[in-house]
MARSE-262468 format. One record per residue: x, y, z of N, C-alpha, C, O in turn; residue number from 1; residue in three letters. Coordinates in nm, 3 decimals. Atoms other than C-alpha are relative to their C-alpha. Layout:
BEGIN
+---------+---------+---------+---------+---------+---------+---------+---------+---------+---------+---------+---------+-----+--------+
|      nx |      ny |      nz |     cax |     cay |     caz |      cx |      cy |      cz |      ox |      oy |      oz | num | residu |
+---------+---------+---------+---------+---------+---------+---------+---------+---------+---------+---------+---------+-----+--------+
|       X |       Y |       Z |       X |       Y |       Z |       X |       Y |       Z |       X |       Y |       Z | NUM |    ALA |
...
+---------+---------+---------+---------+---------+---------+---------+---------+---------+---------+---------+---------+-----+--------+
# end
This chain:
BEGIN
+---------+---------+---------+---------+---------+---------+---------+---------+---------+---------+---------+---------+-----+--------+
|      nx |      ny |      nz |     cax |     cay |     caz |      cx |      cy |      cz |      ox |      oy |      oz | num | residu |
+---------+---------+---------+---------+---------+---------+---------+---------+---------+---------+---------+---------+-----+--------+
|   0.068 |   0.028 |  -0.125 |   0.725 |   3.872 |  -2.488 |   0.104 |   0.010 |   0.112 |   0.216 |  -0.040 |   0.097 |   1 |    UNK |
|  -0.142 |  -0.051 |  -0.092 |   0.936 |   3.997 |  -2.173 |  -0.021 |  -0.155 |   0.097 |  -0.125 |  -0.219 |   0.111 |   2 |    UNK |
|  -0.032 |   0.124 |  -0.077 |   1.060 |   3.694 |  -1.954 |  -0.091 |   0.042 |   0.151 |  -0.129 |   0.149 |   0.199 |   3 |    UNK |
|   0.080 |  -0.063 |  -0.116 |   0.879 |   3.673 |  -1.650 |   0.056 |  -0.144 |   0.112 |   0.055 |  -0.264 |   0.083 |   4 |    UNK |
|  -0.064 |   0.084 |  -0.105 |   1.042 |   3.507 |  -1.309 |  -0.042 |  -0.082 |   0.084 |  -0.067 |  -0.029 |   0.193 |   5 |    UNK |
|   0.099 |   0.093 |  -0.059 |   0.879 |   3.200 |  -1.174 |   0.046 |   0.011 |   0.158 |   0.164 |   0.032 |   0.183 |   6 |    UNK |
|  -0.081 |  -0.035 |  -0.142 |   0.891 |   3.228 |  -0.747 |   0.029 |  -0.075 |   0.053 |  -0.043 |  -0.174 |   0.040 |   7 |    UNK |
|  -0.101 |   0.149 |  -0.052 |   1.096 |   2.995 |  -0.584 |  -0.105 |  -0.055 |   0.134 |  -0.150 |   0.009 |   0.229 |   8 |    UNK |
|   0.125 |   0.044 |  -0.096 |   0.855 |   2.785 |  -0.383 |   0.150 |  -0.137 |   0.050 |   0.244 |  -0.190 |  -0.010 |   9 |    UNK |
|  -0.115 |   0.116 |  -0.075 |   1.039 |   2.524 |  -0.065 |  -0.095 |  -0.135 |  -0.059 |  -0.211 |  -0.160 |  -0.027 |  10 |    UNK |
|   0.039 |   0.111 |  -0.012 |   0.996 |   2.197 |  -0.212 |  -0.071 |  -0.141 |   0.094 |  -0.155 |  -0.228 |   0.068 |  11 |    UNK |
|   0.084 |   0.068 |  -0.147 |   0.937 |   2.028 |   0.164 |  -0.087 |   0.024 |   0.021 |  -0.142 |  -0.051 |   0.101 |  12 |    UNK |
|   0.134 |  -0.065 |  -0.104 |   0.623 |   2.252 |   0.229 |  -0.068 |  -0.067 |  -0.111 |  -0.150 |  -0.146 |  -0.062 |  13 |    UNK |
|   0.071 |   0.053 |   0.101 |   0.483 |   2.129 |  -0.128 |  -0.033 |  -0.128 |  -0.075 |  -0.133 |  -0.175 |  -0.129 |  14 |    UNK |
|  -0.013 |   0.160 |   0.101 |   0.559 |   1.812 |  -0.290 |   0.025 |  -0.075 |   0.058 |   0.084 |  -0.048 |   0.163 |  15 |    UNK |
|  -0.021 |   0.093 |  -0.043 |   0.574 |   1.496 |  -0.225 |   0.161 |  -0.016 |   0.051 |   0.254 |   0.063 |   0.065 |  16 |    UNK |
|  -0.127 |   0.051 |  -0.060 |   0.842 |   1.254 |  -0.091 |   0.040 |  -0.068 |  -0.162 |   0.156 |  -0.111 |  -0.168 |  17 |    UNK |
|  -0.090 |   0.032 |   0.162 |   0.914 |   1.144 |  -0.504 |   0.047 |   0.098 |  -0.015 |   0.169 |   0.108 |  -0.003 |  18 |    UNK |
|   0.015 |  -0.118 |   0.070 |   0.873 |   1.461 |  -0.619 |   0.078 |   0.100 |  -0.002 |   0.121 |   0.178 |  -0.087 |  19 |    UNK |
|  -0.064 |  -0.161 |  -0.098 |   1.027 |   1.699 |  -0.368 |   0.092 |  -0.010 |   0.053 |   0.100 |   0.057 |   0.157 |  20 |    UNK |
|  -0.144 |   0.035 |   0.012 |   1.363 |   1.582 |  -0.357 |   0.040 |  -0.144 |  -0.044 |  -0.019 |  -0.242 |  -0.091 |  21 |    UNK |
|  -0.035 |   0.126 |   0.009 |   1.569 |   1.346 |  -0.372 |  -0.019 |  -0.118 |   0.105 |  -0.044 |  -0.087 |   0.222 |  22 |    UNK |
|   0.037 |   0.103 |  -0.118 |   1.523 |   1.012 |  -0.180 |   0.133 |  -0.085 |   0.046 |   0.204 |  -0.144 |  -0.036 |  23 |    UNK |
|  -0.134 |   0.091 |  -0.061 |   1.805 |   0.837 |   0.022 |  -0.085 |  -0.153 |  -0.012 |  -0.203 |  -0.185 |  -0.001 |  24 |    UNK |
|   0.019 |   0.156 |   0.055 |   1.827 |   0.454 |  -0.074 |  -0.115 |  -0.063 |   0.114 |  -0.215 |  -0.113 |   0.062 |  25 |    UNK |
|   0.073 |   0.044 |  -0.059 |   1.648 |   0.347 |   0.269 |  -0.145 |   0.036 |  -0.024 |  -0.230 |  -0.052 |  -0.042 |  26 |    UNK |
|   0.135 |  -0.074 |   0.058 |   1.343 |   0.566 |   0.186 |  -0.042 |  -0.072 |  -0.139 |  -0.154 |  -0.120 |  -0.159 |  27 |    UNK |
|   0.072 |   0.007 |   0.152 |   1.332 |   0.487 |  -0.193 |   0.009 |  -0.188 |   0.033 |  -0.086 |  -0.225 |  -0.035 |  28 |    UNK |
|  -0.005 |   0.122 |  -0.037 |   1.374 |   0.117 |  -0.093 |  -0.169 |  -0.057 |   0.081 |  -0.248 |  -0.141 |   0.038 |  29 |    UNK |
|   0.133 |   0.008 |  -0.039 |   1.067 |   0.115 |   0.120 |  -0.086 |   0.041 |  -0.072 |  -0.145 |  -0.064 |  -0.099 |  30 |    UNK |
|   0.065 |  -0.023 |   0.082 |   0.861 |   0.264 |  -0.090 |  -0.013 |  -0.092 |  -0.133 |  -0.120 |  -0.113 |  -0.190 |  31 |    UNK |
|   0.050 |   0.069 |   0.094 |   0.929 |   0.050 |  -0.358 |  -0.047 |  -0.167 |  -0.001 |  -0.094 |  -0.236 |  -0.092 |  32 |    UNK |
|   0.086 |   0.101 |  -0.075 |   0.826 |  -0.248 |  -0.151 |  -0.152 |  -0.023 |  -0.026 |  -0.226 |  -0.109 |  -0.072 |  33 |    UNK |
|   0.151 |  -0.025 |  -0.040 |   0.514 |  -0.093 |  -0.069 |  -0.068 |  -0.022 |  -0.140 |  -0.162 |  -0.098 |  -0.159 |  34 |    UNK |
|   0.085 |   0.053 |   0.157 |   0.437 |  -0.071 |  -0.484 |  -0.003 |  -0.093 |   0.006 |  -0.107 |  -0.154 |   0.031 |  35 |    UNK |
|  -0.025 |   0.117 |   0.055 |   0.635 |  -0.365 |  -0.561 |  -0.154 |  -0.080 |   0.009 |  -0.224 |  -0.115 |  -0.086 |  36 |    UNK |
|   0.125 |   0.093 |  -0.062 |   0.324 |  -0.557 |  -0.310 |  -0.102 |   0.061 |  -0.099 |  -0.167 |  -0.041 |  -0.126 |  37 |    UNK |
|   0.127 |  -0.055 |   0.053 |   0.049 |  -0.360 |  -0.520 |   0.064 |   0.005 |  -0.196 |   0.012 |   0.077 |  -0.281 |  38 |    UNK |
|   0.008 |   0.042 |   0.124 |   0.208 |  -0.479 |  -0.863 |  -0.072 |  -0.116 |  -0.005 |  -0.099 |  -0.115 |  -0.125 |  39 |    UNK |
|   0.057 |   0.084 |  -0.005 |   0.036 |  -0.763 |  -0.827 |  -0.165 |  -0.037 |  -0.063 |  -0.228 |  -0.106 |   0.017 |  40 |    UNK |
|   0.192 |  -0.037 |  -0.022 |  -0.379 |  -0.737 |  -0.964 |  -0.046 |  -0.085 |   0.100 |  -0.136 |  -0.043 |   0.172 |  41 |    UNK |
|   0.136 |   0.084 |  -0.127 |  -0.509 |  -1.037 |  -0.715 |   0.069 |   0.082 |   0.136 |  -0.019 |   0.106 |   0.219 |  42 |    UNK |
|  -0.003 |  -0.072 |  -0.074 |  -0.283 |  -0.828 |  -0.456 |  -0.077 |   0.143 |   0.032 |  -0.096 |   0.210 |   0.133 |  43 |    UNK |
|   0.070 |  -0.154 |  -0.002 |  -0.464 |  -0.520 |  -0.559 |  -0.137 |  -0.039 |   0.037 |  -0.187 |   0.009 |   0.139 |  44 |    UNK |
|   0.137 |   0.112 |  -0.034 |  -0.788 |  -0.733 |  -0.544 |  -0.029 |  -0.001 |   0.160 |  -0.118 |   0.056 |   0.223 |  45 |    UNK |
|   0.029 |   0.054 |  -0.142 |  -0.728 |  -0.881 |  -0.191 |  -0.014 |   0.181 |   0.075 |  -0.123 |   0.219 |   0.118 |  46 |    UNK |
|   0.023 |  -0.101 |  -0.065 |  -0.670 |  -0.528 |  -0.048 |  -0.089 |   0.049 |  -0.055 |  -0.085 |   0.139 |   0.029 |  47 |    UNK |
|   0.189 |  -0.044 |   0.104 |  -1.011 |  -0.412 |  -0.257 |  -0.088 |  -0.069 |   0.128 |  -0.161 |  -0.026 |   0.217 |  48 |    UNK |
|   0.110 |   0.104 |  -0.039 |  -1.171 |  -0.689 |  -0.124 |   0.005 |   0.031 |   0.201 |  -0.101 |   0.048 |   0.262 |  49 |    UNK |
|  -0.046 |  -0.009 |  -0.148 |  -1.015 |  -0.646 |   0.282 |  -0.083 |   0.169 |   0.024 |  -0.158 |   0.202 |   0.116 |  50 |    UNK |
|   0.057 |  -0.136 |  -0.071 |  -1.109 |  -0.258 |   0.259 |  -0.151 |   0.041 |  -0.016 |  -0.212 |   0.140 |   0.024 |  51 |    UNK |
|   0.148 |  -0.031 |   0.050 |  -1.442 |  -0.283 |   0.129 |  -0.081 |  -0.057 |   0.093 |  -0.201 |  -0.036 |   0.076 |  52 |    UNK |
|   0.057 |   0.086 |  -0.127 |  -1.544 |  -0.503 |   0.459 |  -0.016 |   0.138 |   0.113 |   0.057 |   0.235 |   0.133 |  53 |    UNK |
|   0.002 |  -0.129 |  -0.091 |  -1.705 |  -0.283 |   0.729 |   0.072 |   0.064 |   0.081 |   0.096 |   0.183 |   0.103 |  54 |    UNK |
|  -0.131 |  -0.043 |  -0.099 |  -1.461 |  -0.302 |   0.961 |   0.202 |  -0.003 |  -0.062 |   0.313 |  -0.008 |  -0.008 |  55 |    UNK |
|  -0.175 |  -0.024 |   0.079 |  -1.140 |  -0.276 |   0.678 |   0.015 |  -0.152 |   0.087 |   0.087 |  -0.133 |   0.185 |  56 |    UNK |
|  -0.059 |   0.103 |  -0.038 |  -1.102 |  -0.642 |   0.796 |  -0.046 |  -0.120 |  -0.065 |  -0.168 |  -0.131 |  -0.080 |  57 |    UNK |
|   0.066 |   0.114 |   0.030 |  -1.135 |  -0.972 |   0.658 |   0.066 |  -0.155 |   0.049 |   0.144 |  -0.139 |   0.143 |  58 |    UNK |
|   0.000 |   0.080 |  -0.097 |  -1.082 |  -1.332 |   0.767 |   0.059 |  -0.060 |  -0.173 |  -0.004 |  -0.041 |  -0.277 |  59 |    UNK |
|  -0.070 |   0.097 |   0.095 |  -0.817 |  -1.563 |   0.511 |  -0.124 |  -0.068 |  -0.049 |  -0.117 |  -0.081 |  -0.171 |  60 |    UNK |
|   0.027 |   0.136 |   0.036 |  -1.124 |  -1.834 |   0.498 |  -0.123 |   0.102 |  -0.114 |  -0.203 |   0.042 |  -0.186 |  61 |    UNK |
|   0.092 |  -0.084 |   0.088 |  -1.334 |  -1.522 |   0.298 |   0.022 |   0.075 |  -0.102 |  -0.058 |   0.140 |  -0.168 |  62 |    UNK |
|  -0.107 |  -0.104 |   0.107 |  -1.029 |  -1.361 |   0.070 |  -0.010 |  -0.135 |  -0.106 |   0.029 |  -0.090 |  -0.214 |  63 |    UNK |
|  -0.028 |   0.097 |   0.024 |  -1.048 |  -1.753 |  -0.081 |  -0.025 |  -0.008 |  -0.157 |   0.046 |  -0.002 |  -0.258 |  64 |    UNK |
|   0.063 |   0.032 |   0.146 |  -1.293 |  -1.813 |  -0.351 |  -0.055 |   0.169 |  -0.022 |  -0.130 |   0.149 |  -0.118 |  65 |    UNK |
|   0.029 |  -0.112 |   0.114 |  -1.385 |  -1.416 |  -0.468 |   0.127 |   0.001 |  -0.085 |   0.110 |   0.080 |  -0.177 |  66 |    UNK |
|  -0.054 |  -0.034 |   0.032 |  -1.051 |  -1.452 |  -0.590 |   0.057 |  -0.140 |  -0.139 |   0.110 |  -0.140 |  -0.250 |  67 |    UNK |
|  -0.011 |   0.145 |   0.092 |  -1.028 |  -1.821 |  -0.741 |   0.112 |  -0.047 |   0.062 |   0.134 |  -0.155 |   0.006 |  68 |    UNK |
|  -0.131 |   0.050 |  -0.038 |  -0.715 |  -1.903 |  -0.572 |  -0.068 |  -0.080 |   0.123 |  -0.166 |  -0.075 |   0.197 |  69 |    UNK |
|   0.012 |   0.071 |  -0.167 |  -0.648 |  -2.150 |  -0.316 |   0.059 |   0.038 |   0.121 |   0.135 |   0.134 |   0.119 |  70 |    UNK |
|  -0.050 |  -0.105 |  -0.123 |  -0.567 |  -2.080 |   0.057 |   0.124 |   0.027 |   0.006 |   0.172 |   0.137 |   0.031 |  71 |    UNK |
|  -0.137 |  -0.075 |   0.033 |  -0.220 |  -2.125 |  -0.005 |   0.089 |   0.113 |  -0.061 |   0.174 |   0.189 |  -0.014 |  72 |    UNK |
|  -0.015 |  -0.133 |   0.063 |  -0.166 |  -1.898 |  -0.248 |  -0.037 |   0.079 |   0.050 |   0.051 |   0.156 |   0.088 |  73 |    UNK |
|   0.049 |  -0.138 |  -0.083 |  -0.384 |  -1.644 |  -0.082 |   0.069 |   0.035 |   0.096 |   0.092 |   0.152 |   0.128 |  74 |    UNK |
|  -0.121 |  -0.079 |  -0.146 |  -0.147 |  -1.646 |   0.222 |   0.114 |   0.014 |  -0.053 |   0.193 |   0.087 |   0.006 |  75 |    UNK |
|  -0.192 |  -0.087 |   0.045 |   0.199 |  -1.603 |   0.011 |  -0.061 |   0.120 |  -0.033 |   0.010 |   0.217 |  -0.006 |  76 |    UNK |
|   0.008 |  -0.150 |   0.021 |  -0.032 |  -1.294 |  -0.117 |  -0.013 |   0.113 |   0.060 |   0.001 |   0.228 |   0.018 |  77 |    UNK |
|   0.009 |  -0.028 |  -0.086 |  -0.103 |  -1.222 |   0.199 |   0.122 |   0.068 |   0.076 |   0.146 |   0.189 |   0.081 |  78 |    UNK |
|  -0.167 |  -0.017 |  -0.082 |   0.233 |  -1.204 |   0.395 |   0.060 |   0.042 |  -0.140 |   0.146 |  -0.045 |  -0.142 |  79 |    UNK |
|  -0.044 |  -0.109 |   0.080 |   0.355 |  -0.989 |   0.064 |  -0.093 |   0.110 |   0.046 |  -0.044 |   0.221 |   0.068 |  80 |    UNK |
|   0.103 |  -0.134 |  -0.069 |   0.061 |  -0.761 |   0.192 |   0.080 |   0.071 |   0.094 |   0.145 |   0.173 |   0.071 |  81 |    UNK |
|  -0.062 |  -0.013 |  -0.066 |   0.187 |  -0.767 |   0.510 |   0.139 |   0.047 |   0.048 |   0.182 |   0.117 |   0.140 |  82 |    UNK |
|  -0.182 |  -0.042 |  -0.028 |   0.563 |  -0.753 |   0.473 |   0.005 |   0.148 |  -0.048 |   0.093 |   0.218 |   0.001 |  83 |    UNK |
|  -0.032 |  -0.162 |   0.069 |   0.510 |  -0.387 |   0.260 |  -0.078 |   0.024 |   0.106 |  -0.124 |   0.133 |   0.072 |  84 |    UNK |
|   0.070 |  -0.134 |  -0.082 |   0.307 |  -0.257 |   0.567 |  -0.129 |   0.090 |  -0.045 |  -0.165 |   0.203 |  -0.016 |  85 |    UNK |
|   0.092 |  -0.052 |   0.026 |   0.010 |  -0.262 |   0.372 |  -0.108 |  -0.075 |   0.123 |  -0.194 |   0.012 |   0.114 |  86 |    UNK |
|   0.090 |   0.083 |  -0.060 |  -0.216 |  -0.468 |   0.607 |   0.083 |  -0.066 |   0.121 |   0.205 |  -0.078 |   0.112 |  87 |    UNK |
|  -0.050 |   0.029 |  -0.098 |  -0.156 |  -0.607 |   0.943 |  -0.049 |  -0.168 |   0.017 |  -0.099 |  -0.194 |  -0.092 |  88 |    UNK |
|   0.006 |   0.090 |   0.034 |  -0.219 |  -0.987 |   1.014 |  -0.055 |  -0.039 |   0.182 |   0.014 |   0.007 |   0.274 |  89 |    UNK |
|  -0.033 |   0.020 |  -0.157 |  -0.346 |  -1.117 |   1.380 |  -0.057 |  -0.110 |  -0.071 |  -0.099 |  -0.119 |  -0.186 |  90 |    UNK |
|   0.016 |   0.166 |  -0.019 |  -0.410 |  -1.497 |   1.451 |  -0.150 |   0.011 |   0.135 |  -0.150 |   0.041 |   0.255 |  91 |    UNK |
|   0.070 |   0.025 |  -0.154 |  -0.748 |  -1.556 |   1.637 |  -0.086 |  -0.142 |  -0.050 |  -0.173 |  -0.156 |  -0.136 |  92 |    UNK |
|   0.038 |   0.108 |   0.008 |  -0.794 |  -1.923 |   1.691 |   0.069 |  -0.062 |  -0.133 |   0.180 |  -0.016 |  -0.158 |  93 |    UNK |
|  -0.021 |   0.018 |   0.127 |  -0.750 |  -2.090 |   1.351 |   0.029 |   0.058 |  -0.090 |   0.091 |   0.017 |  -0.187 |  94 |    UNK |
|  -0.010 |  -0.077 |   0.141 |  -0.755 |  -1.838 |   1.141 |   0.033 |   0.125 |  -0.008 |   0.020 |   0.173 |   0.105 |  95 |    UNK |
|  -0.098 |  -0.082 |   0.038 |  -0.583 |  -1.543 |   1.013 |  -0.092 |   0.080 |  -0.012 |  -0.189 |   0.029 |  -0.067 |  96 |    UNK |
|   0.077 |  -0.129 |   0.043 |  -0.770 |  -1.183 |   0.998 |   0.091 |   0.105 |  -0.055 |   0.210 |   0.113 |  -0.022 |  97 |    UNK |
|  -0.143 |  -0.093 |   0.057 |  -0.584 |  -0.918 |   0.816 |  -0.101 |   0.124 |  -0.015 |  -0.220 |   0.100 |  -0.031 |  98 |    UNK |
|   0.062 |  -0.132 |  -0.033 |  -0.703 |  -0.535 |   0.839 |   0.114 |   0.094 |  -0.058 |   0.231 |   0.061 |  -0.037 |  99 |    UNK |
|  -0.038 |  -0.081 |   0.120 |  -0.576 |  -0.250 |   0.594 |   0.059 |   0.119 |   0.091 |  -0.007 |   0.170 |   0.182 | 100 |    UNK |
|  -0.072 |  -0.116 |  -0.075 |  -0.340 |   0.017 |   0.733 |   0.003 |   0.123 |  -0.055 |   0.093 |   0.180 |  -0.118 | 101 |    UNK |
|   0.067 |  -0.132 |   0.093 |  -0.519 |   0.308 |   0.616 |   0.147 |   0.082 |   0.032 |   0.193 |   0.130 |  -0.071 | 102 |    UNK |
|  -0.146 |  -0.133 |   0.039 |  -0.147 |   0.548 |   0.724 |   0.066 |  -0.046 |  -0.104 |   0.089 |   0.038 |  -0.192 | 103 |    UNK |
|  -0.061 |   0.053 |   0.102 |   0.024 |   0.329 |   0.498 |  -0.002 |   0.001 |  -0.139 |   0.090 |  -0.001 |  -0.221 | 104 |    UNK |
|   0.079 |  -0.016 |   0.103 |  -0.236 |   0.350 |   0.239 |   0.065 |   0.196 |  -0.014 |   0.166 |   0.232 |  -0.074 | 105 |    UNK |
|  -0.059 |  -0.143 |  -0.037 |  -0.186 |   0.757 |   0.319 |   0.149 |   0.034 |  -0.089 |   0.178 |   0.091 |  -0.194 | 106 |    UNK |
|  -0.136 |  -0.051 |   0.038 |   0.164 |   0.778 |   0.293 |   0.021 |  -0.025 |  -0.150 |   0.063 |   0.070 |  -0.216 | 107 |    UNK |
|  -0.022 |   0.050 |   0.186 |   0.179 |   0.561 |  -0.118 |  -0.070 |   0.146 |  -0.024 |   0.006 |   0.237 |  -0.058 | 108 |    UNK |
|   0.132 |  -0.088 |   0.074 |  -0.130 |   0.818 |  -0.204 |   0.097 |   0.174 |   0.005 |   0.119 |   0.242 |  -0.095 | 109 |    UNK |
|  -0.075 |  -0.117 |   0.000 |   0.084 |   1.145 |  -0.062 |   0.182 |  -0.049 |  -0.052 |   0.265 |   0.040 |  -0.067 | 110 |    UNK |
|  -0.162 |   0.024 |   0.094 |   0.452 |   0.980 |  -0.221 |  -0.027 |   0.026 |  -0.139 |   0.071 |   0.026 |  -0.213 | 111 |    UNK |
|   0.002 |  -0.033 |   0.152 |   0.335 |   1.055 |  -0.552 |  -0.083 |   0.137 |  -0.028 |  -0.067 |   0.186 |  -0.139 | 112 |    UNK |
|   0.069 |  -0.095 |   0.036 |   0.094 |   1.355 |  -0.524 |   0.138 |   0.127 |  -0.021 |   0.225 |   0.163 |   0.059 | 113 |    UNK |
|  -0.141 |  -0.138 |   0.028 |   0.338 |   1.666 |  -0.734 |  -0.039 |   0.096 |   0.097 |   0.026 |   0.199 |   0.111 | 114 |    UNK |
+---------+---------+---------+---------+---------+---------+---------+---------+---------+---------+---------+---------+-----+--------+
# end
């Protein structure tokens, strides 16, 4: 069978940011934040639960009991949300609303596509 010469395709135009080179420590550092937060299942949950709301938003006093946890807990899972830049966090009045950062979401989904 005669050898046949595969064509050199630019890794930047094609592949991801895993994939398609190498990653400098600040890069691969962030990124593994962003998993790290989504090793979690009730983290994977709460953002389920936050994006499935009409407006990608939900309110701390409604993330509570679908999840069985108490509010405390829900806000350390919370502010891990937050700190990876999956979800954003505003304060109105009492209570905490948090809303899903669909680029963020984006960017995990295109870091791994080959």
């Amino acid at each position: 069978m005669p050898a046949r010469t595969l064509p050199v395709v630019d890794a930047t135009a094609c592949c991801s940011t895993v994939t398609g080179g190498v990653l400098d420590a600040d890069d691969a550092g962030r990124l593994a934040r962003m998993f790290k937060a989504l090793g979690d299942p009730t983290r994977v949950r709460l953002l389920s639960l936050i994006a499935a709301q009409p407006e990608r938003e939900a309110c701390i006093c409604d993330l509570t009991e679908p999840v069985g946890l108490a509010q405390p807990t829900v806000s350390h899972h919370m502010k891990q949300l937050v700190d990876a830049g999956l979800v954003v966090r505003e304060q109105r009045g009492r209570w905490a609303f948090y809303r899903v950062v669909d680029d963020t979401l984006a960017a995990l989904s295109s870091a791994l596509k080959p």
